[in-house]
C-alpha positions in Angstrom: 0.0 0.0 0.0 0.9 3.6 -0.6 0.3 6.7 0.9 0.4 10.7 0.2 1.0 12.1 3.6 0.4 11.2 7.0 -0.1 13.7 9.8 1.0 13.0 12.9 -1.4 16.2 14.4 -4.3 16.8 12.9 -7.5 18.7 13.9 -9.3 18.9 10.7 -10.3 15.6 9.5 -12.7 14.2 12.6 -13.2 15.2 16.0 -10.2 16.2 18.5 -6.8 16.0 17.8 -5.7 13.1 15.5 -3.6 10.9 13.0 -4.4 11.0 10.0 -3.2 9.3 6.9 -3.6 9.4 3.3 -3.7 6.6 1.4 -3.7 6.1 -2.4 -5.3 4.8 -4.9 -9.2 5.6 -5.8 -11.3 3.8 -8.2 -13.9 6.7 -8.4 -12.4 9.6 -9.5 -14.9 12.0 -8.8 -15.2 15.0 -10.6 -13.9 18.0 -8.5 -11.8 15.8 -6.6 -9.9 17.6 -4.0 -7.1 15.0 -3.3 -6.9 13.9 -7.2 -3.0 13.1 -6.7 -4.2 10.4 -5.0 -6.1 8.4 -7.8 -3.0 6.5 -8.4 -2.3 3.0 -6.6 1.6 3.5 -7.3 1.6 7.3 -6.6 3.1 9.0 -3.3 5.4 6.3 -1.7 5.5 2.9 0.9 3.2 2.6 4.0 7.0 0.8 5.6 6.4 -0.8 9.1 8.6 2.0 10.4 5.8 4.1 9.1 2.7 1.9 11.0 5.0 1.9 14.6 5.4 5.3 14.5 1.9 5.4 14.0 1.1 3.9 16.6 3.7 5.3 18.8 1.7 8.5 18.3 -1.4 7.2 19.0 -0.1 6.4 22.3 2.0 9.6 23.1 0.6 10.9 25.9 2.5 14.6 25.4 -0.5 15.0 22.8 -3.2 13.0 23.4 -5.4 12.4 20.0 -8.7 11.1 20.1 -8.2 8.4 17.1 -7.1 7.6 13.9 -8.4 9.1 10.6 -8.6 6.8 7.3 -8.6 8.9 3.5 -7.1 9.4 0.4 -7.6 8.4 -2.2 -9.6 5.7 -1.1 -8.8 3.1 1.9 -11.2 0.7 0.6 -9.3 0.7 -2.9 -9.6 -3.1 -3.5 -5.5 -3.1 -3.2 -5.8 -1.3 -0.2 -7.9 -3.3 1.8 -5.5 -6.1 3.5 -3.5 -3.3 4.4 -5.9 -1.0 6.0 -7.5 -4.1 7.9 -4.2 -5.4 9.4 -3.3 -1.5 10.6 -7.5 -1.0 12.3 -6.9 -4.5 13.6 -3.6 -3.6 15.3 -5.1 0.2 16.3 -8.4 -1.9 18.1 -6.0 -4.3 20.0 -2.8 -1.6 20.4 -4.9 1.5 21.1 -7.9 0.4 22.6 -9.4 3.7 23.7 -9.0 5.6 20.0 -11.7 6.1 17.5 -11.4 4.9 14.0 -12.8 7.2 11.0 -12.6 6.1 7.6 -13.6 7.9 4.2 -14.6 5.8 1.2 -16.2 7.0 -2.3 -18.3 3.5 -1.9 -21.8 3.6 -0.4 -21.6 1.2 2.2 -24.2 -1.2 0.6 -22.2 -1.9 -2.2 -19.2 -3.3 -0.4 -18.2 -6.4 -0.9 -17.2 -9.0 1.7 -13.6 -8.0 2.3 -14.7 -4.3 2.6 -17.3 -4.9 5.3 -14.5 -6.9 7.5 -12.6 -3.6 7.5 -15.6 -1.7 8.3 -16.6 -4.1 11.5 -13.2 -2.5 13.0 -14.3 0.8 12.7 -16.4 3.7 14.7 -17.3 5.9 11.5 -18.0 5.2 8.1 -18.2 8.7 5.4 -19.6 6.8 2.4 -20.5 7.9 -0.7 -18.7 9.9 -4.1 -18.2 13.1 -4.1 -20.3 14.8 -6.5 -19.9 18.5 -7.4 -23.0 19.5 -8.4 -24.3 18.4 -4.6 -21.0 20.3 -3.0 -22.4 22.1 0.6 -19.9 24.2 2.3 -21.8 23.6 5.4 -21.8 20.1 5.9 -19.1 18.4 9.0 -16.9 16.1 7.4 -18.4 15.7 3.8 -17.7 17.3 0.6 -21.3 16.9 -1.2 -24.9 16.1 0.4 -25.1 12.6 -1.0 -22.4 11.3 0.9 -23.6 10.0 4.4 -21.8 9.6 8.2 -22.2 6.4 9.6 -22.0 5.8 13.4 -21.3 2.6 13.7 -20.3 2.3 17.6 -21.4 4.4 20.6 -18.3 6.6 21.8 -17.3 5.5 25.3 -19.4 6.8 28.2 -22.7 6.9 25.9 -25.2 4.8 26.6 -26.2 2.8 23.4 -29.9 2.4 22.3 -28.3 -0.4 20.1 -24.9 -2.1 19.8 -24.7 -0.8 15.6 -26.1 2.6 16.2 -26.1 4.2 12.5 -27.2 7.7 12.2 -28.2 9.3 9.2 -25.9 12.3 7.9 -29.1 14.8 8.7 -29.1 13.0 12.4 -25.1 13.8 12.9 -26.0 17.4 11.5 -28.7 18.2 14.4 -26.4 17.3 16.9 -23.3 19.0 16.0 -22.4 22.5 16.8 -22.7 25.3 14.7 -19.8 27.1 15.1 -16.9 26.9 12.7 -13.2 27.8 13.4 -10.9 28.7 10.4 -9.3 25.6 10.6 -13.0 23.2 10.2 -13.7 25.8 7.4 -10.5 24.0 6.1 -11.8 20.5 6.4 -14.1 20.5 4.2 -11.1 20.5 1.6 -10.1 17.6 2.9 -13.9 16.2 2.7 -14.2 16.5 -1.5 -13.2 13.1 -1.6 -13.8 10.7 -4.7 
């Protein structure tokens, strides 16, 4: 697997402070694309193991605590992808118990196929969907274009769960969250124009 950048501290893609990595490849290529360099399997270089322990090394660093670990590209579902980014969530759930796991995809989650879904059961959130231009929305958290949909898939710690797969609608995550945007979530939705 490769990768465009990882961020070792990153407030704009999810909640709190967190990793974030870049991965490549994307099947999709939606038009308007903010992260287009990353259409390429081959492009950007190596996800080494060096890479993956420091990782995890700074999920655990206590000197800057983040909240979890953010999945994007390109596309971490990428069919090439997919043994790769299931081995890391694996390692995150067991290694770093108490982090959150977001992960964008241009797939809409009932269209993934079985290998897809096992990455998905290690997860908290799922951002499905392709980016589409002519549905682009400034205002949404954490999505480029209205179509595309946030999936809860486990209650955050300390909540009490209705359900053991709560899955909220995009319009149910929009009601809850607050409407007040710093410069730097104004930024995120950059990141969000995802194909």
């Amino acid at each position: 697997m490769n990768i465009q950048r990882y961020y070792a501290v990153d407030v704009v893609n999810g909640p709190g402070t967190r990793c974030t990595l870049f991965v490549s490849g994307c099947e999709h290529q939606c038009r308007g694309c903010y992260n287009q360099s990353t259409w390429r399997p081959d492009a950007g270089v190596p996800f080494t193991l060096a890479m993956e322990e420091q990782l995890i090394a700074d999920l655990n660093d206590r000197r800057i605590p983040r909240q979890g670990l953010s999945l994007s590209g390109g596309d971490p579902l990428h069919p090439r992808n997919v043994p790769h980014i299931r081995r890391l969530v694996k390692r995150v759930r067991r290694e770093c118990p108490d982090k959150d796991i977001w992960l964008w995809t241009g797939y809409q989650r009932a269209e993934l196929n079985a290998a897809q879904r096992a990455v998905v059961a290690e997860i908290d959130v799922l951002i499905d969907g392709r980016f589409i231009e002519a549905e682009k929305d400034a205002r949404l958290p954490w999505r480029g274009s209205r179509n595309q949909q946030i999936w809860y898939l486990r209650q955050p710690q300390g909540e009490r769960a209705e359900s053991d797969t709560a899955e909220h609608h995009a319009e149910e995550c929009d009601a809850q969250r607050p409407r007040r945007e710093s410069p730097v979530q104004h930024q995120q939705r950059g990141h969000a124009d995802r194909g």
